[in-house]
C-alpha positions as CSV (number, residue, x, y, z in Angstrom):
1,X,-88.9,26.2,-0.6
2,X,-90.5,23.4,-2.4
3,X,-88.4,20.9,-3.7
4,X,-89.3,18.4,-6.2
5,X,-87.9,15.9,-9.4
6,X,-89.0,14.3,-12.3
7,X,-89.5,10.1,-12.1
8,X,-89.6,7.3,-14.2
9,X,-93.2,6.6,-14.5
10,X,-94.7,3.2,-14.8
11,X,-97.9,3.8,-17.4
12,X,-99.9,1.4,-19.5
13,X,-99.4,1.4,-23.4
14,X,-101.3,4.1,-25.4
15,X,-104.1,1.4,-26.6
16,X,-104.7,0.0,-23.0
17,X,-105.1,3.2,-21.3
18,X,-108.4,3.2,-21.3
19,X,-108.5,-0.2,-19.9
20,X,-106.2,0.2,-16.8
21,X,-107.5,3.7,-16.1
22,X,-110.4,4.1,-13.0
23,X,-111.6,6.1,-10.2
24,X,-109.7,6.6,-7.0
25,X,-110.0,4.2,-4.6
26,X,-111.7,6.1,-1.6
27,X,-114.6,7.5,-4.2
28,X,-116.2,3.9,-4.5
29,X,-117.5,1.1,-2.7
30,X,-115.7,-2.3,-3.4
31,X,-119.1,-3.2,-4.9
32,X,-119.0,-0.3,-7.1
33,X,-115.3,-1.2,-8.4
34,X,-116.3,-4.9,-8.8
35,X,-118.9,-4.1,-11.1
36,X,-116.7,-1.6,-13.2
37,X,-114.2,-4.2,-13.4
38,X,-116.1,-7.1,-14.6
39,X,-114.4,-8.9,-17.2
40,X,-111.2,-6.3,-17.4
41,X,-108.8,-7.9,-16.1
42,X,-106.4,-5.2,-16.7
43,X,-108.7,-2.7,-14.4
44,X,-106.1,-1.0,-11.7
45,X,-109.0,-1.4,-9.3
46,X,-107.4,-5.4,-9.1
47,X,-104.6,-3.7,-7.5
48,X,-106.3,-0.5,-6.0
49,X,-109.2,-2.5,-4.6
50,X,-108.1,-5.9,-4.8
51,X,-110.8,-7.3,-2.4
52,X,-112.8,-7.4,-5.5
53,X,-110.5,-10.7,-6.6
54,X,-112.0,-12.1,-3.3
55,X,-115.1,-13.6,-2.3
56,X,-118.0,-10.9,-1.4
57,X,-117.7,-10.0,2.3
58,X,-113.8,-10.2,2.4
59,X,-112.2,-7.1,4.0
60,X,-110.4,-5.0,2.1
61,X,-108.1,-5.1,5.9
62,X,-107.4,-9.0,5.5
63,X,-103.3,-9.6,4.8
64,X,-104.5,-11.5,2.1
65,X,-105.7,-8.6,-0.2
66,X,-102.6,-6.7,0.8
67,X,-101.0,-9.1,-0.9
68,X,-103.1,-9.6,-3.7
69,X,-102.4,-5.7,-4.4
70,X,-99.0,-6.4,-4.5
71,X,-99.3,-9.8,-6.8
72,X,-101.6,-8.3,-9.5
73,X,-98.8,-5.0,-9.7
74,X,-95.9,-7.5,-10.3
75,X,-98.5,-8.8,-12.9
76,X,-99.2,-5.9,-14.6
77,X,-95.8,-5.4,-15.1
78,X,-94.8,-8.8,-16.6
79,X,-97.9,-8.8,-18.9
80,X,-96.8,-4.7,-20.1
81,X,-99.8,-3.4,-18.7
82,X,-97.5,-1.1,-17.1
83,X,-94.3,-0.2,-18.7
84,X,-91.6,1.9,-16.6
85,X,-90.2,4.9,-18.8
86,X,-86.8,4.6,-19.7
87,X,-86.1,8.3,-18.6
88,X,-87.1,10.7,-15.3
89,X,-90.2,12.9,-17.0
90,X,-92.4,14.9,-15.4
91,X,-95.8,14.1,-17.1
92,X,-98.7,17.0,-18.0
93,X,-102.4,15.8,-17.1
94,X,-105.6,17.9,-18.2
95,X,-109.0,17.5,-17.0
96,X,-111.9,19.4,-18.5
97,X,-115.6,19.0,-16.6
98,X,-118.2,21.2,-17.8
99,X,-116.2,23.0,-20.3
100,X,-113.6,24.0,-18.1
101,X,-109.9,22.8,-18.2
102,X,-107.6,22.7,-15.5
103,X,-103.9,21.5,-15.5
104,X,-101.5,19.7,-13.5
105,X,-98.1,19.0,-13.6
106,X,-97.3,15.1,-12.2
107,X,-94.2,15.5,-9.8
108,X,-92.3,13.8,-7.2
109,X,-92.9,15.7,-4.4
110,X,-90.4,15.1,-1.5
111,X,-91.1,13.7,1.7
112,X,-89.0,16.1,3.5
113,X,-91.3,18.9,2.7
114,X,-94.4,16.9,4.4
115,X,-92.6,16.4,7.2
116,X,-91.4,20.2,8.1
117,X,-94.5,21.8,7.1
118,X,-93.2,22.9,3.6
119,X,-96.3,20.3,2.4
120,X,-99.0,22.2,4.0
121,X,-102.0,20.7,4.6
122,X,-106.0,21.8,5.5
123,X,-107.6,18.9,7.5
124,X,-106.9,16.4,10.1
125,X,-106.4,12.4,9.3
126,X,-107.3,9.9,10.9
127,X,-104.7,7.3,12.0
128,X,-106.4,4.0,10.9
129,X,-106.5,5.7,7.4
130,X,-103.3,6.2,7.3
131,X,-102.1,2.5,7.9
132,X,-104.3,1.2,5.4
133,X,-102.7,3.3,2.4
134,X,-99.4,2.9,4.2
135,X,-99.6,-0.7,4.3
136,X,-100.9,-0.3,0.6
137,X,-97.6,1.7,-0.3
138,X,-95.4,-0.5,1.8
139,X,-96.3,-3.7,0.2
140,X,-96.4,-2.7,-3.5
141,X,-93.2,-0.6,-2.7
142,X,-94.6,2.1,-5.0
143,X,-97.6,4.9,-5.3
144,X,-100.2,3.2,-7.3
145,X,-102.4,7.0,-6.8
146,X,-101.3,10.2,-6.9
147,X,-101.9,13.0,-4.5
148,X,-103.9,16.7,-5.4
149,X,-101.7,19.4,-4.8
150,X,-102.5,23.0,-5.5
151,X,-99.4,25.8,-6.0
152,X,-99.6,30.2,-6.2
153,X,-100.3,31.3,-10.0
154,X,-96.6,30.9,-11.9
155,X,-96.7,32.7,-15.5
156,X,-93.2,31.0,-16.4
157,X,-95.4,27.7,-15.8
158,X,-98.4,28.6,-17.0
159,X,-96.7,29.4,-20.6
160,X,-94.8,25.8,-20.3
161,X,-98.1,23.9,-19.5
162,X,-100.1,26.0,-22.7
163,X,-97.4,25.0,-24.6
164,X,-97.5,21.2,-24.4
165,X,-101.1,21.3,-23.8
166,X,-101.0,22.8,-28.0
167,X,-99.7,19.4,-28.9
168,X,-100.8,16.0,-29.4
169,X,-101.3,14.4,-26.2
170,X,-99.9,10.5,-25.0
171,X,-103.5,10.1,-23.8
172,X,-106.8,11.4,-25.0
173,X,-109.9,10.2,-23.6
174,X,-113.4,10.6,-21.8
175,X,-113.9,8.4,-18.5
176,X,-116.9,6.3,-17.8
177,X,-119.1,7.0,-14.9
178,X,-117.7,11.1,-14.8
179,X,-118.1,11.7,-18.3
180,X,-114.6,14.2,-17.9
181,X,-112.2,14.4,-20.3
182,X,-109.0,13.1,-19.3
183,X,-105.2,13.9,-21.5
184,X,-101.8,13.3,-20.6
185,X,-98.6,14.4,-22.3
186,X,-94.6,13.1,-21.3
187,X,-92.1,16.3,-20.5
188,X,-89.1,14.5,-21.3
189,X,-87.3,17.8,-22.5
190,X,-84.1,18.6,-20.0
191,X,-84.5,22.4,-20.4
192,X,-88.2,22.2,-19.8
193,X,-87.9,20.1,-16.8
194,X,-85.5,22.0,-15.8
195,X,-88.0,25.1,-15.9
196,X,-90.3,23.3,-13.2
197,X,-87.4,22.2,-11.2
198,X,-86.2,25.6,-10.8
199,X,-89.6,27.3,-10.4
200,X,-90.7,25.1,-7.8
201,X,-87.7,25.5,-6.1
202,X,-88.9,29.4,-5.5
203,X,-92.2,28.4,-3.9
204,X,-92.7,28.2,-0.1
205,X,-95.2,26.2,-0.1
206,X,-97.5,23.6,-1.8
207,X,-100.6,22.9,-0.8
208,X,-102.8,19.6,-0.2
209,X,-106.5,20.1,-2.0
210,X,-107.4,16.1,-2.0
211,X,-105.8,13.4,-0.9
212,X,-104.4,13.7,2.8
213,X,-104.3,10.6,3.8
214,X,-102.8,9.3,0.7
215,X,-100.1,12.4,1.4
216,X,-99.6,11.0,4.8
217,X,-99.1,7.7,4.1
218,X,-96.7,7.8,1.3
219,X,-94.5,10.2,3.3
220,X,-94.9,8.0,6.2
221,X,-93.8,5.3,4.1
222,X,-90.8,7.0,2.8
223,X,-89.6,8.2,6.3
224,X,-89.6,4.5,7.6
225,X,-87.2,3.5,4.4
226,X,-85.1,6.5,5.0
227,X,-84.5,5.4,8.6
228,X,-84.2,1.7,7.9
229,X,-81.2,2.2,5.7
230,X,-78.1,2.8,7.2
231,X,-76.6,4.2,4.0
232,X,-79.3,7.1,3.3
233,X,-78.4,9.5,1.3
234,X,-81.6,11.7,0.4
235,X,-81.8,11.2,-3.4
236,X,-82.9,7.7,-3.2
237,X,-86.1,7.5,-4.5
238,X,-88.7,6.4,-1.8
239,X,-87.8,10.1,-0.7
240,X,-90.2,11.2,-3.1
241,X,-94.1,10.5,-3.8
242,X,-96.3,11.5,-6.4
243,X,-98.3,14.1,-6.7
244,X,-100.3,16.1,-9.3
245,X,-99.7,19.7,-8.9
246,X,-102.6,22.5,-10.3
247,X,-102.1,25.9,-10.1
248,X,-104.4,27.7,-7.8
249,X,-106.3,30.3,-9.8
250,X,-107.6,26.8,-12.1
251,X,-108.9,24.8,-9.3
252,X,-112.7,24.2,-9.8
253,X,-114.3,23.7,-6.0
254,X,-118.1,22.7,-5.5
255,X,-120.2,23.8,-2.9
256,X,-120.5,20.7,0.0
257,X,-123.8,20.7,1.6
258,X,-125.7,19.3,4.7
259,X,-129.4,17.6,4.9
260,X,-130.3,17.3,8.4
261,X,-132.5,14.6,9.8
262,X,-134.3,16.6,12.2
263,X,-134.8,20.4,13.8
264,X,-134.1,19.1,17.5
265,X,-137.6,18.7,18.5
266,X,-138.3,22.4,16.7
267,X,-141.4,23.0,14.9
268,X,-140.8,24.9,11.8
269,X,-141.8,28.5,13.1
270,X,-139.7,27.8,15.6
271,X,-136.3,26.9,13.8
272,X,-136.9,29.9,11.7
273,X,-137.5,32.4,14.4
274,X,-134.0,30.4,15.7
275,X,-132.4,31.3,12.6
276,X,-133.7,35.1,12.5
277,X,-131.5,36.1,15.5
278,X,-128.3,35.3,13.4
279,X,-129.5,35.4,9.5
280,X,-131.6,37.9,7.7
281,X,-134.0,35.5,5.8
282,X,-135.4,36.0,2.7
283,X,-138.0,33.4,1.1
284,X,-137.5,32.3,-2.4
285,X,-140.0,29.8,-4.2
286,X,-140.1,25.9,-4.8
287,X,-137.2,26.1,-7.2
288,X,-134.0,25.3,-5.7
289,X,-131.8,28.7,-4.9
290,X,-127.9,28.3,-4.7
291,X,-126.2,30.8,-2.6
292,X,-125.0,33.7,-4.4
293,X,-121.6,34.3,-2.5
294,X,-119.7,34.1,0.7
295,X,-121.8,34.1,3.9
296,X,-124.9,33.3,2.2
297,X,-126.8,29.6,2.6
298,X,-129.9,28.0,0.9
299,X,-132.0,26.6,3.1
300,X,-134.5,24.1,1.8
301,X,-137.4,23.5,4.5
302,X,-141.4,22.3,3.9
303,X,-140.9,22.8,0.2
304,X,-139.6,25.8,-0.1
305,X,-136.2,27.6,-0.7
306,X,-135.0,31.0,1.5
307,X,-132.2,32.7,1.8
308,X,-129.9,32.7,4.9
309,X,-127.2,36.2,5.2
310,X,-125.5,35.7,8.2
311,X,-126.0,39.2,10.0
312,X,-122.6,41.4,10.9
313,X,-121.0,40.4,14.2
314,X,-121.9,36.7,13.7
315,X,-118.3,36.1,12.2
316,X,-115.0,37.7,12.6
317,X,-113.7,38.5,8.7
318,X,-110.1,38.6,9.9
319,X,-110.1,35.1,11.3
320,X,-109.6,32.5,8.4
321,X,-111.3,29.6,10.3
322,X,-114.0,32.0,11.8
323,X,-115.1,33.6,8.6
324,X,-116.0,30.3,6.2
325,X,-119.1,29.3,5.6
326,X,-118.7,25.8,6.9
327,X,-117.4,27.8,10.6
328,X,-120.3,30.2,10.4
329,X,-123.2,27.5,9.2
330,X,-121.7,24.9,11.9
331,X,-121.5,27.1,14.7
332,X,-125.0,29.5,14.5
333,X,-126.7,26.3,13.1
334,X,-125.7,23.0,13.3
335,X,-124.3,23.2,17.4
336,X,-126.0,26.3,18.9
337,X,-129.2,25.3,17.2
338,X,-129.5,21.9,16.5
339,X,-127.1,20.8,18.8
340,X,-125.4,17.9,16.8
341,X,-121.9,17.7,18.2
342,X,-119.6,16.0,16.5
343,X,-120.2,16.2,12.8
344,X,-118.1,13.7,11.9
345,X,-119.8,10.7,13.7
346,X,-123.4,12.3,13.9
347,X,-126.3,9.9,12.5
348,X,-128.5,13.5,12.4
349,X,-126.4,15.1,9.3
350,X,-125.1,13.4,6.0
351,X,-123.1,15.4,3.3
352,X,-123.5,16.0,-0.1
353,X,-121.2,16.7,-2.7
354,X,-122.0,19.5,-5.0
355,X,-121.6,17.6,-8.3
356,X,-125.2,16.0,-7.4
357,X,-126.8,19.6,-7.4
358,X,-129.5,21.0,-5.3
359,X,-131.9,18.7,-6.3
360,X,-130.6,15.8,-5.0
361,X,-130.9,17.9,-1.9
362,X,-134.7,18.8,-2.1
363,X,-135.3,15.1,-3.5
364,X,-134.0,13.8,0.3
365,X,-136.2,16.8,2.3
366,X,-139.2,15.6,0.2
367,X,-139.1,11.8,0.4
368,X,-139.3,11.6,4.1
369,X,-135.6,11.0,4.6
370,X,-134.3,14.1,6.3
371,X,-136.2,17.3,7.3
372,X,-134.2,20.0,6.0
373,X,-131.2,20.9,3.7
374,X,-128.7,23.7,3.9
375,X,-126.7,24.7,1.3
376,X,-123.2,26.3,1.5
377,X,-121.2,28.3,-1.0
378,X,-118.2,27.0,-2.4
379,X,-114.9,27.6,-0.4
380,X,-112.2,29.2,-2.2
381,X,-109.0,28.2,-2.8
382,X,-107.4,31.4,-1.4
383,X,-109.2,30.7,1.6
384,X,-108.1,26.8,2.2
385,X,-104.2,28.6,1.3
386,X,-105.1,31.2,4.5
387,X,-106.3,28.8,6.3
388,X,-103.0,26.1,5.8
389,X,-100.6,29.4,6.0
390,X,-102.0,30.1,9.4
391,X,-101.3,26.4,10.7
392,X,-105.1,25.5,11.0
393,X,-107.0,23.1,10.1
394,X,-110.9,23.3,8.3
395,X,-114.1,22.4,10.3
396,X,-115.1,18.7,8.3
397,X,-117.0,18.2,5.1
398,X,-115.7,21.9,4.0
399,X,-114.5,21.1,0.4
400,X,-115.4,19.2,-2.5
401,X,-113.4,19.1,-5.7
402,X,-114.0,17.9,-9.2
403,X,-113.4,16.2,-11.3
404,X,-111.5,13.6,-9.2
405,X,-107.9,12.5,-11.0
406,X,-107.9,9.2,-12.2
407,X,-106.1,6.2,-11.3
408,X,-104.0,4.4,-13.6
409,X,-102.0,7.4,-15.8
410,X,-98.9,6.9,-14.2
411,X,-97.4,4.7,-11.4
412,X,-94.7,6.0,-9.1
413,X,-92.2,3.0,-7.9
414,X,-89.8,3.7,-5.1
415,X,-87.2,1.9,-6.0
């Protein structure tokens, strides 16, 4: 069962929020977060990011900006930029993109539960990842980010989070660049963190939407400290990292979708007859066509939009790898087809998030750029949950979610 606890948050004063707050670090180039920082000098990106306080061409990998980081959060701290609670709260943050609203509750989540699988995750992480944001955590002995954690529909929850979400929020405001709407409320109330406490504690398992190599590396981080002291006891707090928890059913996933740089030495005719053994194809005009569910594609080729239904006895529907889109797609068209290989270093494919829309994808196709675009329909949460439950991992470049949570709300110290 899950176990988590409420923290004493480190959070910027009411009137600065809007100053501290930013994008995630692995959503932006250092060139990007230089520019949105200019002349803030209370941007979390100076300790998220801190290259940007070095000459251009620095790596964000020198020991130098490791230490920077951890300078400008000792700052931030002595100038009240960040001010530590004087209680253990959780914390409520809302998000609303496109007139939808989705909740999360901001916990410390254990680093026990990572470790034995109780923390389940979807994809695989690479090791060099990992030491970055450990050596990130390890030197500002804190999480400056939180993770993105999805948990099964609760109702006892679900009234608790309508409740406070009824009231005045601690933060109110709309981000630059996303245009979201970001609030934030302090649970401070014993009996109602008591509620989340307890009702976590009957879950078997959380699950990781965004963020594993943020997950990795703070539990990675907090294993080494439990180890290193001889008088462990489990409750310290490095045991813990911060996540933000979202029930499932409100999770809002976009579609992520492939333009392909060539058809393998295939003329057109002959992709498509290619694609007719495994897909009945239907063709649809110049406008761009999103798939209308499961085991459907767009395909975007010479102009023109079709339709791609992958044919029965392509997939097996019992398999929760075999039976997603990305599997399906990857397999009857990217390898046997195309004959890519590895997706994930391939110079033939590039990805594209579904907040840029369909068009972005034509606009690519049409400039020269790339030959052909494929897109996929969303995957669904109850399918990354199968998928995690069963111990397996997702092909790559199978899930997109928005709006991203922002930096800067809360601060997690593990001390």
């Amino acid at each position: 069962m899950a176990t988590i606890k409420p923290f004493r948050g480190l959070r910027p004063p009411r009137q600065l929020v809007e100053r501290v707050e930013c994008r995630p670090y692995d959503v932006l180039t250092s060139d990007e977060a230089c520019l949105e920082a200019a002349g803030n000098e209370q941007s979390l990106y100076h300790i998220t990011l801190p290259e940007i306080d070095f000459p251009e061409g620095t790596s964000e990998h020198d020991e130098r900006v490791y230490a920077r980081a951890a300078a400008n959060f000792q700052k931030f701290q002595e100038q009240g930029w960040l001010v530590q609670d004087p209680t253990e709260n959780y914390y409520l943050y809302a998000q609303t993109m496109n007139g939808h609203t989705q909740h999360g509750l901001v916990v410390g989540a254990c680093v026990a539960d990572y470790l034995n699988g109780v923390i389940k995750r979807h994809e695989l992480t690479r090791r060099d990842k990992e030491e970055d944001r450990m050596k990130h955590v390890r030197v500002c002995n804190a999480n400056l980010e939180p993770v993105f954690f999805a948990y099964p529909d609760n109702a006892e929850l679900d009234a608790l989070i309508r409740r406070y979400a009824a009231s005045e929020p601690e933060y109110d405001f709309i981000a630059p660049v996303d245009g979201f709407r970001h609030q934030f409320w302090v649970i401070s109330n014993e009996a109602d963190k008591a509620v989340i406490t307890e009702q976590f504690a009957r879950m078997p398992a959380l699950y990781i939407a965004d963020g594993h190599h943020r997950t990795a590396a703070a539990a990675l981080v907090g294993a080494e400290k439990a180890k290193a002291n001889p008088s462990h006891r489990g409750d310290e707090e490095y045991n813990f990292f911060m996540a933000v928890a979202f029930q499932a059913s409100e999770l809002t996933i976009l579609d992520y979708n492939r333009v392909l740089r060539d058809l393998n030495g295939l003329t057109s005719e002959q992709f498509m007859e290619r694609l007719s053994r495994s897909f009945t194809i239907e063709p649809k005009s110049a406008e761009p066509y999103r798939p209308a569910r499961v085991h459907q594609f767009s395909l975007y080729l010479d102009g023109l939009w079709y339709a791609l239904d992958a044919k029965p006895g392509t997939f097996d529907a019992a398999d929760p790898i075999g039976s997603l889109d990305v599997d399906i797609s990857s397999r009857l068209i990217l390898q046997d087809i195309l004959e890519l290989g590895d997706l994930r270093s391939s110079k033939r494919i590039d990805f594209v998030g579904g907040l840029r829309g369909l068009g972005e994808l034509a606009a690519r196709v049409d400039s020269g750029e790339m030959r052909a675009a494929l897109a996929l329909h969303p995957v669904t949460m109850q399918q990354i949950m199968d998928v995690a439950d069963n111990g397996k991992i997702m092909p790559p470049k199978a899930t997109w979610f928005e709006p991203k949570l922002r930096s800067g709300l809360v601060v997690h110290k593990l001390d």
